[in-house]
Structure formats: C-alpha cells, structure tokens
N, C-alpha and C positions, 0 to 999 in steps of 0.2 A: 682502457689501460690493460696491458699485457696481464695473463693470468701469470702469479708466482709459480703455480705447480708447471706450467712450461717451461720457464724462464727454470726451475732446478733442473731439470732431464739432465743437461748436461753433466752437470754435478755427480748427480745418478745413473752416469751411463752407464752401460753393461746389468747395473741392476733393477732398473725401472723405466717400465714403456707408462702408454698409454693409448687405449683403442681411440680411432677416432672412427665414430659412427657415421657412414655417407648413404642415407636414406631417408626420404620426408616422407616415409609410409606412417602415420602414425602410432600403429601399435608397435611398429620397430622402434619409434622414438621413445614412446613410452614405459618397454622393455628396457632400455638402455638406463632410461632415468628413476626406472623402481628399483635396478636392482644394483644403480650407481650411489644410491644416497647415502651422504654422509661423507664424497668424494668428488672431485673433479670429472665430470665426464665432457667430454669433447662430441660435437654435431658438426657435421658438415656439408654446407651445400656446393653443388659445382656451377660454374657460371655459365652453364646452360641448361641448369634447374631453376636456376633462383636468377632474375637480372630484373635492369630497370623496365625492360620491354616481359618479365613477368616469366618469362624461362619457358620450359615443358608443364610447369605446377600452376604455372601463374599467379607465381608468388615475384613480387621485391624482394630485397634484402628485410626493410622491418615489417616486410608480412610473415616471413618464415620467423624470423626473432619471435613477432608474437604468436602465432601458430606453434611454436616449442616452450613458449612461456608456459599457453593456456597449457596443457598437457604436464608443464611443471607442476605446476597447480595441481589440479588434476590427482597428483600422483606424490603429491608434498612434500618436492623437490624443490630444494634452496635454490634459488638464480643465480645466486653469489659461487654456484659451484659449477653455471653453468658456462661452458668455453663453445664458443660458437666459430667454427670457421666458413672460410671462403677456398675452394680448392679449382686449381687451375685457372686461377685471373687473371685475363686479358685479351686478347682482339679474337679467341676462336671464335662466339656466336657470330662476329663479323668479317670475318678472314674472305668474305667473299668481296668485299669492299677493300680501294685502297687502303696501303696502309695508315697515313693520315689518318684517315675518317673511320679507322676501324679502333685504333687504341684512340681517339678522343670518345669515342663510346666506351670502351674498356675500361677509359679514363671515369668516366661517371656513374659506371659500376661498380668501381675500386673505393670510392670515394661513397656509396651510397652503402656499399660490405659495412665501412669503417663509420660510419656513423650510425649506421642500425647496432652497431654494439660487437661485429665481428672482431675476436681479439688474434685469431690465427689468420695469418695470409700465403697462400701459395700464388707465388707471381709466377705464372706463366706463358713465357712470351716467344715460344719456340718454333710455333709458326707461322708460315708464309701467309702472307695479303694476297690481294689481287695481283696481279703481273709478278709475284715472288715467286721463289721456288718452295718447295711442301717445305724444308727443314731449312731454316737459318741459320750461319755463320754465327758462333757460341758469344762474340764480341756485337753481334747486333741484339740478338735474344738478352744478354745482359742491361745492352744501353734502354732496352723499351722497357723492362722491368724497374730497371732504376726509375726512368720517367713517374711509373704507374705508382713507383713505393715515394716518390715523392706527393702523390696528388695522395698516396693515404696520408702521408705525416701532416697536412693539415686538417684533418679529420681526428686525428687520434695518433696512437703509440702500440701497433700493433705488433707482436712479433712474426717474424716472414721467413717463408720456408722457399728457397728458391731450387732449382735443375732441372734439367729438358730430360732426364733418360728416365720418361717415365712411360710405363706400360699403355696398349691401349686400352683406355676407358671402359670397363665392361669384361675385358677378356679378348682375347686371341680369335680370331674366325676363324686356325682351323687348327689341326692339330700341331701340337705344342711340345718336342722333343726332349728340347736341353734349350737353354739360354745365354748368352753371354752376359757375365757378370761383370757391372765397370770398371775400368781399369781403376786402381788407387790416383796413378798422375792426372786420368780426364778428370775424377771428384777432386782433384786438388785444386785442379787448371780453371773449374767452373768457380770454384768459390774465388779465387783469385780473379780473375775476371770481373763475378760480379763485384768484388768489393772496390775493383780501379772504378768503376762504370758508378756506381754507389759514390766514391771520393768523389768523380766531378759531376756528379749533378748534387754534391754540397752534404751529401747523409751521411750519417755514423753507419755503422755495419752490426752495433751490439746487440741489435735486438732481431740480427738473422741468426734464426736459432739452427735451423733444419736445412739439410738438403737431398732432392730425392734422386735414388740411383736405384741401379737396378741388383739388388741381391741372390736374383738367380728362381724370382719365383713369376707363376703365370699359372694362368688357367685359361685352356680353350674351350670349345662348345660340351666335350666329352671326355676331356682329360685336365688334370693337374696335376703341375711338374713344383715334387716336393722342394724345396729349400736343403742344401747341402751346403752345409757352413761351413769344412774346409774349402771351398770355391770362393769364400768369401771371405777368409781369414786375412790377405791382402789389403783387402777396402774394408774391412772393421780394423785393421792396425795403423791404416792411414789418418784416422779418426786424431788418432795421439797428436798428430801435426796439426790438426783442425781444432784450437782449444775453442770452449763455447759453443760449440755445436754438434749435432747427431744427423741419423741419418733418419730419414720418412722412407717406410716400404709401401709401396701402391700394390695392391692384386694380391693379397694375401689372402683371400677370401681361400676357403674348404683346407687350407693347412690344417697340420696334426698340433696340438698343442704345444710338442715335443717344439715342431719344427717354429713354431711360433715365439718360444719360449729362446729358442737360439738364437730367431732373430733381434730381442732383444738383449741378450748376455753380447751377441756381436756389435750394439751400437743403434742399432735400427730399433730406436726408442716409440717411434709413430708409426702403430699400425693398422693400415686403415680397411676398412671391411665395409662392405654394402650387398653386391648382389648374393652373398651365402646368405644373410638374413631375411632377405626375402624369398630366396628360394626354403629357405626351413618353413615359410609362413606357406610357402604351395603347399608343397607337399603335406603338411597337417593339416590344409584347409581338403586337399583329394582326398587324405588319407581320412579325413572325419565324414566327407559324402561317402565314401566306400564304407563306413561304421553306419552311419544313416539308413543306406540301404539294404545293409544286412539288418536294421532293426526294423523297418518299415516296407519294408518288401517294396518299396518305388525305385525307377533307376538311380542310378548316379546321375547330378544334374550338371553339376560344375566345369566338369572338363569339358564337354559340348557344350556351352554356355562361352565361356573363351576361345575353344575354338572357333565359333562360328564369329566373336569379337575380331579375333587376331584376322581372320580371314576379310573381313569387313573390311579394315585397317592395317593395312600391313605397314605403316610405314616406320614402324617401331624394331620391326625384324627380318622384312624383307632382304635388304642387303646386308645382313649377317651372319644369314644361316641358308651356306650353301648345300648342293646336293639335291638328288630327287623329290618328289613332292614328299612320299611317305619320310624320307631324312629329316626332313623340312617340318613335318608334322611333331615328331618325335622331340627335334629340337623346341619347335615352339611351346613344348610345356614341359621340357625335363633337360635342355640345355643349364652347362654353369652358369652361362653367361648370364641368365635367367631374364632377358627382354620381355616376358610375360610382365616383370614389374611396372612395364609401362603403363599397363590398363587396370590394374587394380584400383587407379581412383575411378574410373568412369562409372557412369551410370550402370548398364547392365552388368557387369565385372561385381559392382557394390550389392546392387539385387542379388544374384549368385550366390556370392558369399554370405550375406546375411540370409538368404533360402536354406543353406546349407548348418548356418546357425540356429536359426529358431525350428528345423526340422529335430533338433538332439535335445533345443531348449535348456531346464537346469537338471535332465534325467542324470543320473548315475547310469556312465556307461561299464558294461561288464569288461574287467579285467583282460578277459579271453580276447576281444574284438580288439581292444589296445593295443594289446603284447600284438597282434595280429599284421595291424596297419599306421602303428606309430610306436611298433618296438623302440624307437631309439630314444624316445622320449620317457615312454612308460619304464624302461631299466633304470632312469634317475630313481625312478618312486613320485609317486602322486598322495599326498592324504585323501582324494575321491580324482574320480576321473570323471569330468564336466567337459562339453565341448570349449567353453571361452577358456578353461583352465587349462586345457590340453592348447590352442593354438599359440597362449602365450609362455608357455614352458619351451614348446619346439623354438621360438625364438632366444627365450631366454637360456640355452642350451649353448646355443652358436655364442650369445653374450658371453658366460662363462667359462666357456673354453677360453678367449680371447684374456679376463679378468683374471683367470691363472697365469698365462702367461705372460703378461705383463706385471703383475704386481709380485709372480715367483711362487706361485704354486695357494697352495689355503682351498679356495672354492673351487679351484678348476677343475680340471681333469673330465670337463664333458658334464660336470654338474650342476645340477637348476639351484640356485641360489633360494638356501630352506627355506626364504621369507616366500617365494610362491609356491610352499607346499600348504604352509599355514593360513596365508593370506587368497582371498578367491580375488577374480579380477574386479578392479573396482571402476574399469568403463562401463558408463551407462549407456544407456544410446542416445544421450544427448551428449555425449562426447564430442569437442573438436574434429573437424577434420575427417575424412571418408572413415566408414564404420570401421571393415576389416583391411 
C-alpha cells in the first residue's frame, strides 16, 4: 500500500520534500532512521544493488527489506514509517540481452521490489537492449514501463515515479560546467506519453506521483554545479499543468542547503542523496586514522589499506576516473563520485575500518585534534568527542542539512540533530550488516 505522506507531496508542493536515502551502507541507514523517528523516512535500492540475481550487495528485494528492518529495530524505528523504494527498474542489469528477455527479468524484479513491501517505484525503461540503440524513442520507454507497472499492480498498489532525463548514476566522469535544464513541453510530452501507454495496457495513471527531470544540478569527479532556480522557474511553473504530481531530482548530492531548499519551494519535492553520505563516512573514517595517529605515534593505516583494495580490484572505478595514475589515485579516495563505496563492505575495507575504530576505542578525544581533522563536524558541538560518535555525526550532518531543507528550515542549516549530541551510538558489534 502507497505511503499517505507520498501520496500528500503534491498537495504540499513548493512546501514539503522529502530526502530519499540511496545507500545499503548500514550506518548511513541507520543515521537516516535515528534521526528520522517519529516521520516518514524513505530508502532506496537501485536495481543493480538490490535484484533477484542479488545485485552488487547480494541482496533480493526482501533481503534489503529485512536488512533495514533489523536496524530499525535496532534504532526503535517504527516500520510503519518506513517507505522503501526501488529506483531505476527495469531491463539495465540486462540490457546486454535482448530485449524480450531482458524486461521479462525486469519483469520479475518489479514484481519481487512489490512484494517485498516496496511502496515507491521508479520505472525505468530508457535503455537500449541488445541490437537497440543506447537511448530509446520516449513512445517505446513508456510502452515497456507501462508493461513492467502492470506486473507491479498484481503484486500491490505502489505509487511510481516515472522519466528518462535522469543524471548518470554516481556523477559525471568529467568535469561538469552548466547543464541543460528540461524543457517544460519535454516534462509535459513524457507524462503525456506515459499516461496514453498506461490507458492501453488497462492502468489508471493516479498513483504516478513523480517524475524525474533534470533541474540543472550534477556533480563530476571534482566539481559540483550548484542548482540556479531561475533556469528552472519554467519547469517548476509547468508543474501547475501537471495536477497530482511533483518532480524527483537525482544528483543532488554536496548542494548548499540553500540550494536544496529551492529545489523544493520550485516542485522538486524528492530529493535523493547517496554518494555525499558516504563520502562524509571517508572522510571521518581518514580523518579519525589521522587523530589515531597523532595519539599513538603509529601510521595512518586506512588509506593504504584501500588503496592497495581498490588497486586489487578496480572494477568499481576503473572506467570512471580518467587521467594519469597519480589523477587516478587522488580520485580513488577523494572523488564526489565517491566509488570507494563500493568496497566498504568487503572484508579488508571492514578490518581497516574497525582497526581504525578500536585504535580511539571509547577515549575522549581532545578537542584540539577534532577542530583539526574533522572541523566540519566538531563546529556542530559534540557533548564528548568519541570516535563511533564523531563518525555518526559526520553522517548525520549531511542527513540534516537535507531535513532542513525539505521540511523548511528548524534542524537544518548543517546541523547534527541534538538527539546525537545526548544520546552515544548504540551499535554494538553485533549489529546487522558490515560494522562501518
């Protein structure tokens, strides 16, 4: 059953978004859901994280369900508040395969989202199969998405976010100037489209809530191109025409609050974030080996620990990050795009990190080292400064910036939500799911 707080957005446009979290790290999930309670928080897997062939995580759909449950738990988060989606479904993990035989897989992925309890769905059916060409005709990408929202409706009642002019996955490979922002007529032409494509394969159209265009934002390997809502005031006034529905921005990730905050006054009520939150989770995980070693006179262990990972295994960032080796280097652990999150669940990546943990233990770290190598964190204010309490603030940082902007200011403005100043972390190490 569709979540209510979706199903209002429209209602509430201009004055109420909602983040939707896109990372199965589990301290990002669990970040989301400490300092969501008492509200609707949205998760979202993409369908080459999460499928019936087990994704990158090697998860299904009701493994990830229950993998965000236990942590609900965990974290004494209601489930009744919890909005689980599915982003991007449809034939990409198969797109090397005909088309046939790629969305009748798509088909049983869509159909496995909705019965694990996904109530958000982004149908996405923009690309080409085998013998296609990369981008499809807007009247074909509709007709395969209608197919795919038919095989959900006998699964459930889920609401669906549909459009092709969404950013690449990750970020930009290179640098990232200006953007073109969608035309009003193309968001008009797409919804129109799908809902003919919708009438004949027999479906009502009321419960597509979303659709995703491009609002003028992006981030490449070493830049982000801010959000300029006059570029945008065109396709936030076409909205008027579109009753029932908003817009979903993809790639918002490192925006200013400000700019966040614009995107939803302009419409663009779904704002989805991933790789910023794990990149907040590096840099406090470096920044706490770098504290480490100023208190124990041993190197830094962590960044050579990954590096010699990543180098092991490139196939997570190899064709990403172009440039010379030392470019290449640089990006592998300080790009936006942040592909380092690939290896944080593996085994040595988990060692590292928890070396890096139990090296600080529960000491009181001194002030001075904080302000030093995780200023941005320690200006919120900390009640003590702990390592597990400093790495879930840096996350929970990038949370509410986002919970300002969406809900219209209160906790925002770049600050840690008081309940983790009061409360310490309460994962044990028998927590769910890889430690850090």
């Amino acid at each position: 059953m569709t979540h209510p707080f979706l199903m209002s957005l429209p209602q509430n446009r201009g004055a109420l978004g909602i983040t939707s979290v896109c990372s199965a790290h589990p301290r990002v999930i669990a970040m989301a859901l400490r300092q969501g309670r008492g509200r609707p928080v949205l998760i979202e897997a993409t369908c080459n994280q999460v499928n019936q062939d087990g994704g990158y995580t090697g998860m299904t759909p009701a493994d990830f369900r229950r993998f965000v449950l236990d942590i609900a738990a965990v974290e004494g988060f209601d489930p009744a508040d919890l909005i689980l989606g599915g982003d991007h479904l449809g034939p990409n993990p198969w797109k090397h395969l005909p088309a046939d035989q790629a969305l009748d897989r798509a088909a049983v992925m869509v159909a496995d989202y909705v019965t694990a309890g996904f109530t958000k769905i982004h149908l996405d059916c923009s690309m080409g199969c085998a013998g296609e060409p990369e981008a499809l005709p807007d009247e074909i990408t509709a007709q395969r998405a209608a197919r795919l929202a038919a095989v959900a409706e006998k699964h459930g009642a889920p609401a669906y976010v549909i459009g092709t002019e969404v950013p690449i996955p990750g970020g930009a490979l290179h640098h990232v100037d200006s953007l073109e922002v969608t035309s009003p007529d193309a968001a008009a032409r797409t919804v129109d489209i799908h809902r003919e494509a919708f009438a004949k394969a027999g479906l009502g159209f009321d419960r597509v809530l979303g659709l995703v265009v491009q609002p003028g934002v992006e981030f490449g390997n070493q830049n982000v191109v801010p959000f300029a809502p006059a570029k945008a005031e065109a396709l936030s006034a076409r909205l008027n025409t579109l009753p029932g529905m908003i817009y979903e921005a993809h790639s918002t990730d490192y925006q200013s609050e400000a700019a966040l905050r614009a995107l939803v006054t302009g419409g663009f009520a779904i704002l989805k974030v991933g790789p910023w939150l794990t990149f907040a989770l590096r840099e406090a995980l470096y920044g706490l080996d770098l504290i480490a070693a100023e208190l124990d006179g041993k190197p830094p262990a962590i960044q050579p620990a990954m590096e010699a990972l990543m180098i092991q295994d490139p196939k997570h960032w190899a064709k990403y990050y172009p440039g010379t080796p030392a470019e290449q280097r640089l990006m592998r652990h300080y790009s936006y795009s942040d592909r380092i999150r690939y290896y944080w669940g593996q085994a040595p990546a988990q060692q590292a990190a928890r070396a890096v943990l139990d090296r600080l233990g529960d000491r009181d770290i001194p002030e001075t080292l904080v302000s030093q190598h995780l200023g941005a964190v320690w200006s919120e204010g900390l009640s003590a400064a702990k390592a597990e309490g400093l790495l879930d603030a840096a996350v929970g940082r990038v949370l509410a910036i986002y919970d300002g902007a969406a809900r219209g200011g209160g906790k925002g403005g770049g600050g840690v939500n008081p309940a983790l100043r009061k409360t310490p972390s309460v994962w044990p190490r028998s927590r769910p799911g890889p430690m850090v």
